[in-house]
KELUM-610814 format. One record per atom (N, C-alpha, C): residue number from 1; atom name; x, y, z. Coordinates in Angstrom, 1 decimal, always signed. Layout:
<atoms>
{NUM; "CA"; {X; Y; Z}}
...
</atoms>
This chain:
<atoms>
{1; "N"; {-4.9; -136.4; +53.4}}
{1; "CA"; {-4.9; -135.2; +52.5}}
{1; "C"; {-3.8; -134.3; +52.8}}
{2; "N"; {-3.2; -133.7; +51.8}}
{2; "CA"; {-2.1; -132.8; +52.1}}
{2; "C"; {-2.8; -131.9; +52.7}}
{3; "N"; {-1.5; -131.0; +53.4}}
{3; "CA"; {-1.6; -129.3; +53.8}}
{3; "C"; {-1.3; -128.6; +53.0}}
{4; "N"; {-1.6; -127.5; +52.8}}
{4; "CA"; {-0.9; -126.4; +52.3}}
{4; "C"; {+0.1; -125.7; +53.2}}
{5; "N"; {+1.7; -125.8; +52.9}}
{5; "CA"; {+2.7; -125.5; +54.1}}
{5; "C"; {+2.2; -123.8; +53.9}}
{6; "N"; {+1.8; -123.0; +53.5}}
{6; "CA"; {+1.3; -121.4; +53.5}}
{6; "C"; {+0.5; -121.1; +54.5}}
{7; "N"; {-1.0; -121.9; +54.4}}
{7; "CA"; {-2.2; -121.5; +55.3}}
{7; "C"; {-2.6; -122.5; +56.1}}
{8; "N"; {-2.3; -123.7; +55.7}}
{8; "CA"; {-2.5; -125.4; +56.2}}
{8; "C"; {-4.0; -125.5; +56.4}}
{9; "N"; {-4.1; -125.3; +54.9}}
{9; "CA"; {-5.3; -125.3; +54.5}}
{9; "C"; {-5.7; -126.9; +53.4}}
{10; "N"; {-6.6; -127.4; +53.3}}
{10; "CA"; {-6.1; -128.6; +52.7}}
{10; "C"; {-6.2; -128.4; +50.7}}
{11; "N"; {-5.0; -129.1; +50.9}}
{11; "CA"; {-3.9; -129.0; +49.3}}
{11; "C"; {-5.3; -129.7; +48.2}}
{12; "N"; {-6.1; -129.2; +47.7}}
{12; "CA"; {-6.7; -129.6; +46.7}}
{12; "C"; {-6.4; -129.1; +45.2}}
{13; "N"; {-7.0; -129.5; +43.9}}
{13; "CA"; {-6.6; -128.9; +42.6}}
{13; "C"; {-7.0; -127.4; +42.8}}
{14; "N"; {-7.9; -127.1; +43.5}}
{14; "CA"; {-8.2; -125.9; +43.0}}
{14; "C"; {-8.0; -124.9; +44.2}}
{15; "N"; {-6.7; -125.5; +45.4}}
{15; "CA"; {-6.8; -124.5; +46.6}}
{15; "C"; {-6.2; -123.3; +45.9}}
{16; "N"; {-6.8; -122.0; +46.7}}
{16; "CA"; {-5.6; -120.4; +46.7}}
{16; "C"; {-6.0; -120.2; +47.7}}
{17; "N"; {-4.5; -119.8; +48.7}}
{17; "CA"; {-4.6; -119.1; +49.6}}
{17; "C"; {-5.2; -117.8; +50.2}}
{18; "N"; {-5.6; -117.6; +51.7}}
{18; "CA"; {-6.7; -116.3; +51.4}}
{18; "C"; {-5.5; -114.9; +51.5}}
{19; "N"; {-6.0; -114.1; +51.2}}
{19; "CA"; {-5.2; -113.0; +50.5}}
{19; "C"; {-5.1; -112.6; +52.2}}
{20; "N"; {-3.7; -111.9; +52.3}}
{20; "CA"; {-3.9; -111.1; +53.2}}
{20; "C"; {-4.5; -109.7; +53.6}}
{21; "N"; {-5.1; -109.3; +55.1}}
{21; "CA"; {-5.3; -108.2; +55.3}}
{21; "C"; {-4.9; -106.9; +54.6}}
{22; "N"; {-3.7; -106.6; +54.9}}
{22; "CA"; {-3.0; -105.5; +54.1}}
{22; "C"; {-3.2; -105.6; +52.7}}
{23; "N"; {-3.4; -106.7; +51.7}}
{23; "CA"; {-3.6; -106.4; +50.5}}
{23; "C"; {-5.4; -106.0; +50.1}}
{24; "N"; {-6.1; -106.9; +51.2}}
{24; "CA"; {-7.6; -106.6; +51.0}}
{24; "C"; {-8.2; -105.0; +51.3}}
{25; "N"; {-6.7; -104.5; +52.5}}
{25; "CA"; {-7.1; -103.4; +52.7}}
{25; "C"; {-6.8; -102.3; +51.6}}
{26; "N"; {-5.4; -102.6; +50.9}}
{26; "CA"; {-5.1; -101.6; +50.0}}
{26; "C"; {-6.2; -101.7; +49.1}}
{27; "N"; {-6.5; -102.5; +48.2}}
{27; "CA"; {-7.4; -103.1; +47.3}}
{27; "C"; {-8.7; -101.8; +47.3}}
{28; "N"; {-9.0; -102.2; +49.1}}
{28; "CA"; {-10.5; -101.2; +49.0}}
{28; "C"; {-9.8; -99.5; +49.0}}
{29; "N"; {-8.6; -99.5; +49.7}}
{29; "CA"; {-8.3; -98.0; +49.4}}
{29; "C"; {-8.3; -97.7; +47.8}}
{30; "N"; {-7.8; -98.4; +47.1}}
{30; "CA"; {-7.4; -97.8; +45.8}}
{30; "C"; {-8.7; -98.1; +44.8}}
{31; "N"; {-9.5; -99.0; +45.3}}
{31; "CA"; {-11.0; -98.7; +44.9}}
{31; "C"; {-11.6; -97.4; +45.3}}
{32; "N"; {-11.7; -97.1; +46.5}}
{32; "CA"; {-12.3; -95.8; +47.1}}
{32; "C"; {-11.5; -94.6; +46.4}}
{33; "N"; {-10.6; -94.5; +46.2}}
{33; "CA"; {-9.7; -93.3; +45.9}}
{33; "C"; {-10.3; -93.5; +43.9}}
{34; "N"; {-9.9; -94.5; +43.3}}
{34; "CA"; {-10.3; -94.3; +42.0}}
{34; "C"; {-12.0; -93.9; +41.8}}
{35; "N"; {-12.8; -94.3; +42.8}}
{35; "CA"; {-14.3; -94.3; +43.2}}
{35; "C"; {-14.5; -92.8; +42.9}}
{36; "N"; {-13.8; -92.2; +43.6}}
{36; "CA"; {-14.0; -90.8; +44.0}}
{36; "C"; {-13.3; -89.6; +43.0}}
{37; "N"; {-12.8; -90.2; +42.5}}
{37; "CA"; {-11.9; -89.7; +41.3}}
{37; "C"; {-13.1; -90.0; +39.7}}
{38; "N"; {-13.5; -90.8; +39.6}}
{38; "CA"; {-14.6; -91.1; +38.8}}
{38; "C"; {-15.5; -89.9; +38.8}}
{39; "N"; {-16.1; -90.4; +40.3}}
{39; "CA"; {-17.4; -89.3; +40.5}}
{39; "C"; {-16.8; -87.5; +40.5}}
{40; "N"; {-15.7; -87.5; +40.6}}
{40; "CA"; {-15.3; -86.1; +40.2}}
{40; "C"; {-15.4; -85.5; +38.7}}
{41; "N"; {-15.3; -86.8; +37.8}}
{41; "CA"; {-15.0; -87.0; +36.5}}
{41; "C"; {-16.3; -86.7; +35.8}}
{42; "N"; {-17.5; -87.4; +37.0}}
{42; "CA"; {-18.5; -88.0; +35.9}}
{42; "C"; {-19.6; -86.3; +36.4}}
{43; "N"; {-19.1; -85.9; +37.6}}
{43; "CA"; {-19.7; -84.4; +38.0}}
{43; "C"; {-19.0; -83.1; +36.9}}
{44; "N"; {-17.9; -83.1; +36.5}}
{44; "CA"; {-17.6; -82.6; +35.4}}
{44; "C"; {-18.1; -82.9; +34.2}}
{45; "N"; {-18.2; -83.7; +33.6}}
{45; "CA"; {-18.5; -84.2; +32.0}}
{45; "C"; {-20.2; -83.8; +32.6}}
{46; "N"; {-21.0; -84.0; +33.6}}
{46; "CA"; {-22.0; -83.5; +33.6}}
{46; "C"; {-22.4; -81.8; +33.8}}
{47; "N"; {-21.7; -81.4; +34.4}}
{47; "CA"; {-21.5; -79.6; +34.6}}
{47; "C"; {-20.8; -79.4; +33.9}}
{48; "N"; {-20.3; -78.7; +32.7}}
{48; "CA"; {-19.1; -78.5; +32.5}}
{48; "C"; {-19.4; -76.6; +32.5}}
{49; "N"; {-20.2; -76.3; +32.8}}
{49; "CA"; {-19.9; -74.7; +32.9}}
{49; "C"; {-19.3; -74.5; +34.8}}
{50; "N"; {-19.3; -75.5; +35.4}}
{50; "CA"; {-19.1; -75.5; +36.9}}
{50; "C"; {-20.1; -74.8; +37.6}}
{51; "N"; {-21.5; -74.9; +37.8}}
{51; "CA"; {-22.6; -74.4; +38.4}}
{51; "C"; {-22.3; -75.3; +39.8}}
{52; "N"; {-22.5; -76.6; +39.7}}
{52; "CA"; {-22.3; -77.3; +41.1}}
{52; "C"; {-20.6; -77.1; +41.5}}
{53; "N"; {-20.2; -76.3; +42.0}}
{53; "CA"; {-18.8; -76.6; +42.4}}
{53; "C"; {-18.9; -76.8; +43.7}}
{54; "N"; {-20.2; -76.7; +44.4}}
{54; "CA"; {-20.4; -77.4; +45.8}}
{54; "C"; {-20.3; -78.5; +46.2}}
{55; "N"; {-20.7; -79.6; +45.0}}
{55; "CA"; {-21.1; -81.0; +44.6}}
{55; "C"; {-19.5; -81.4; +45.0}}
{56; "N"; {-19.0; -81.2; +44.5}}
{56; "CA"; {-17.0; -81.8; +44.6}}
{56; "C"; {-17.5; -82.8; +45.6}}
{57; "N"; {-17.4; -82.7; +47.1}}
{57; "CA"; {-17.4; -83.5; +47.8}}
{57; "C"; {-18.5; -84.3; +48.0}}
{58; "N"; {-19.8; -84.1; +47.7}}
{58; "CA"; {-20.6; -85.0; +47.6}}
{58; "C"; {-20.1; -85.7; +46.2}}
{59; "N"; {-19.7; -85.9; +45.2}}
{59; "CA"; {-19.5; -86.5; +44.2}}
{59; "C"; {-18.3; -87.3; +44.4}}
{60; "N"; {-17.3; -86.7; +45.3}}
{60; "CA"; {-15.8; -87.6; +45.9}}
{60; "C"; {-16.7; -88.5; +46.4}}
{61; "N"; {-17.4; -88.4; +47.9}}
{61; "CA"; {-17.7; -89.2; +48.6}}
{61; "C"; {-18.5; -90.3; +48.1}}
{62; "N"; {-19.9; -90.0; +47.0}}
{62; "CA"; {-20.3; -90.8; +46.2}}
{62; "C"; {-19.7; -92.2; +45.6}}
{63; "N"; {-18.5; -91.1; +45.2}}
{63; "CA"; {-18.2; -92.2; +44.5}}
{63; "C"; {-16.7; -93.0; +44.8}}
{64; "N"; {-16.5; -92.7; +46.4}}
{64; "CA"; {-15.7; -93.5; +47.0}}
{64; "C"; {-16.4; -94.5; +47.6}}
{65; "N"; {-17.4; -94.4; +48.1}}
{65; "CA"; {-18.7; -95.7; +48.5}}
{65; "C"; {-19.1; -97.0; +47.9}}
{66; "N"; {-20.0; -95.8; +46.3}}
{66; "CA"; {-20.2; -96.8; +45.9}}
{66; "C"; {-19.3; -97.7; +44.9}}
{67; "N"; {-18.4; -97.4; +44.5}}
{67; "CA"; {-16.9; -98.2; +43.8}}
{67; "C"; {-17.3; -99.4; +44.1}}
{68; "N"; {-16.4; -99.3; +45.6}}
{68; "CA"; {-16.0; -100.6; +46.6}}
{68; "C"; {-17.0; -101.9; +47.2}}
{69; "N"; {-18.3; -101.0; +47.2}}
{69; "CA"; {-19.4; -101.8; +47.3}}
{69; "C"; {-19.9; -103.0; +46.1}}
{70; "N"; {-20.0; -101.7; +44.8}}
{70; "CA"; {-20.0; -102.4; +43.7}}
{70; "C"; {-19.1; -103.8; +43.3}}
{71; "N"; {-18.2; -103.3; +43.7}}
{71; "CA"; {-16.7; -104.2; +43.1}}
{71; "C"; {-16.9; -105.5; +43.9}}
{72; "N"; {-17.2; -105.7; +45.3}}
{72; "CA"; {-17.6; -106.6; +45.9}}
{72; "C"; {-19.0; -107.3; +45.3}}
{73; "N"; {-20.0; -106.2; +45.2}}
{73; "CA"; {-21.3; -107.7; +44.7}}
{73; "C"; {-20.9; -108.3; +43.7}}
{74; "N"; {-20.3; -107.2; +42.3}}
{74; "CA"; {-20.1; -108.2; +41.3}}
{74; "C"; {-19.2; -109.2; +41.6}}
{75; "N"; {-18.2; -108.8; +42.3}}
{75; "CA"; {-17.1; -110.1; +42.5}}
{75; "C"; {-17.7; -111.4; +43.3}}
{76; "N"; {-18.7; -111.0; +44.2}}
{76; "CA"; {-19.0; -112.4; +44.6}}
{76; "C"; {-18.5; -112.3; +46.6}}
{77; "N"; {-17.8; -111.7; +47.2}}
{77; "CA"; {-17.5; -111.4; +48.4}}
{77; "C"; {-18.4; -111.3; +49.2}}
</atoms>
């Protein structure tokens, strides 16, 4: 059976190499950062007179969490 000269991993129809660290890691940053940016979105369109302006950070962190978690079950990870 062939290698794959990338991972030397074995060359089948359907091999893909595994992604690197640094890309897996950016991936969850820029899930977490758009995460959090949502929940800032979705805490506005829900307040919009600004009564919770305490929420901001619970609503960042919210929704920096759950993003990345989500993105992973649907995907299958």
């Amino acid at each position: 059976m062939a290698t794959c000269p990338r991972c030397k991993g074995p060359l089948t129809d359907a091999h893909r190499c595994p992604r690197s660290r640094v890309s897996v890691a950016a991936q969850d940053v820029a899930l977490g950062l758009g995460g959090g940016i949502a929940g800032l979105i979705v805490l506005a369109l829900a307040d919009p007179g600004g009564h919770a302006a305490d929420m901001d950070l619970f609503a960042f962190g919210a929704g920096a969490l759950l993003v990345p978690g989500a993105a992973r079950t649907f995907r299958g990870r």
